[in-house]
Structure formats: structure tokens, C-alpha cells
N, C-alpha and C positions, 0 to 999 in steps of 0.2 A: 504494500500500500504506500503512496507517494503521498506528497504532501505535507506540509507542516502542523504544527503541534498548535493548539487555540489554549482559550482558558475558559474555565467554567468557573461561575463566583454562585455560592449561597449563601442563605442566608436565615436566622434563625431572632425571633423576637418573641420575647419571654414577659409574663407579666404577672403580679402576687396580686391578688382583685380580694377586696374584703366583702363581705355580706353583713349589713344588719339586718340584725331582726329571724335569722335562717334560726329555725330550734332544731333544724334535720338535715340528713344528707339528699333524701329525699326532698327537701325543700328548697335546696340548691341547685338539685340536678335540671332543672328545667333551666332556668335562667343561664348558666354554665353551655347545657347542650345548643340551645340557640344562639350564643356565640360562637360555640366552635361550629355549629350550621353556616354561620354568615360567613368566618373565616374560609371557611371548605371551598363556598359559592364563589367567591372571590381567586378560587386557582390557587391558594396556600394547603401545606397541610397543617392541622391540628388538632393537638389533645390537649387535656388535663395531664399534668403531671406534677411530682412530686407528692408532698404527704395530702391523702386526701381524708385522713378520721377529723379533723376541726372544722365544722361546719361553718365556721365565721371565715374560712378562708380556702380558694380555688388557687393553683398556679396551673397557667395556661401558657405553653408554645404555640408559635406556626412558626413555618417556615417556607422556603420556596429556593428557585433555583432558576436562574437565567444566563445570558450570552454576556450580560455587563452588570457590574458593579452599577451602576444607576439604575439597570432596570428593579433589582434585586432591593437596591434601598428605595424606591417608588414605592415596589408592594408590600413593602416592611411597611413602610409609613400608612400607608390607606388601614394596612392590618391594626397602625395603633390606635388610627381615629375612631374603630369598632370597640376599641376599650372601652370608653367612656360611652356609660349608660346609667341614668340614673337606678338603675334598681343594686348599684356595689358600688365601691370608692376602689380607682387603683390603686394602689399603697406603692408600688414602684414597679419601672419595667427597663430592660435590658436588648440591645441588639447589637447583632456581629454580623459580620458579612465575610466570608472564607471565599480566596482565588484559589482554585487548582488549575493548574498549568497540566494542559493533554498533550502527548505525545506522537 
């Protein structure tokens, strides 16, 4: 195969979302599950992760993967404007964006 070698950048945005008022986990899960819906819809992937027994709190990634560094932090950003919803307060969020160089 000829040809030279490109780069791939991704990219991963992280966020710790508080809940009041949540008395259950079940109480959470709906509000939770429809953002990571909208995240989904929007061409990211994401979950829930890290500890999920504290009902007063979710951490949520997405992530994605494109041809440039700008397009990758575009959809990071749109991903964090979906943060902010009145029904939690985000308490802090976190983004990286990694180049791999192809061969």
C-alpha cells in the first residue's frame, strides 16, 4: 500500500452533574438516560461512568473522533452546551483531545 501516513485526533469530554432533590437511583436514571440520548443523537459516544451508588451524583463521558483537531473540539463543545439543564448543576467538566499519527 502506497501512500503516506495522516492523523487521527479524538476526543473525550467528561463531566460530574449533581442532582437535587434525586432520593433514588431510579430517580436519576431518566434524566441521566436522556442526556446521554441527546449526546448519542448528536454523533458522540456516551455513558455514565465512574461511581454510580450516590444518587446526588452522575459522571458522564462522550466522546468522538474526527480528520482535525477542530473538528473534534466543535463537537466536544456542542456536547458541553447539553450539560447545562436545569433539572442538575454541573459541578465540573474536563476535555482532551488525543492526535494519532497513521502510518
Amino acid at each position: 500500500m502506497g501512500g503516506r501516513g495522516g492523523k487521527a485526533f479524538s476526543g473525550v469530554l467528561a463531566a460530574q452533574l449533581r442532582f437535587h432533590g434525586c432520593r433514588s437511583l431510579k430517580e436519576r436514571r431518566a434524566p441521566v438516560r436522556s442526556l446521554l440520548d441527546r449526546l448519542r443523537n448528536r454523533g458522540l459516544s456516551a455513558a455514565q461512568v465512574g461511581p454510580t451508588g450516590d444518587v446526588r451524583f452522575a459522571w458522564i463521558a462522550a466522546g468522538c473522533v474526527s480528520g482535525s483537531a477542530s473538528g473534534v473540539e466543535k463537537l466536544l463543545e456542542r456536547a458541553r452546551q447539553l450539560l447545562y439543564d436545569p433539572r442538575w448543576e454541573v459541578m465540573r467538566t474536563g476535555m482532551d483531545i488525543f492526535e494519532t499519527e497513521l502510518e
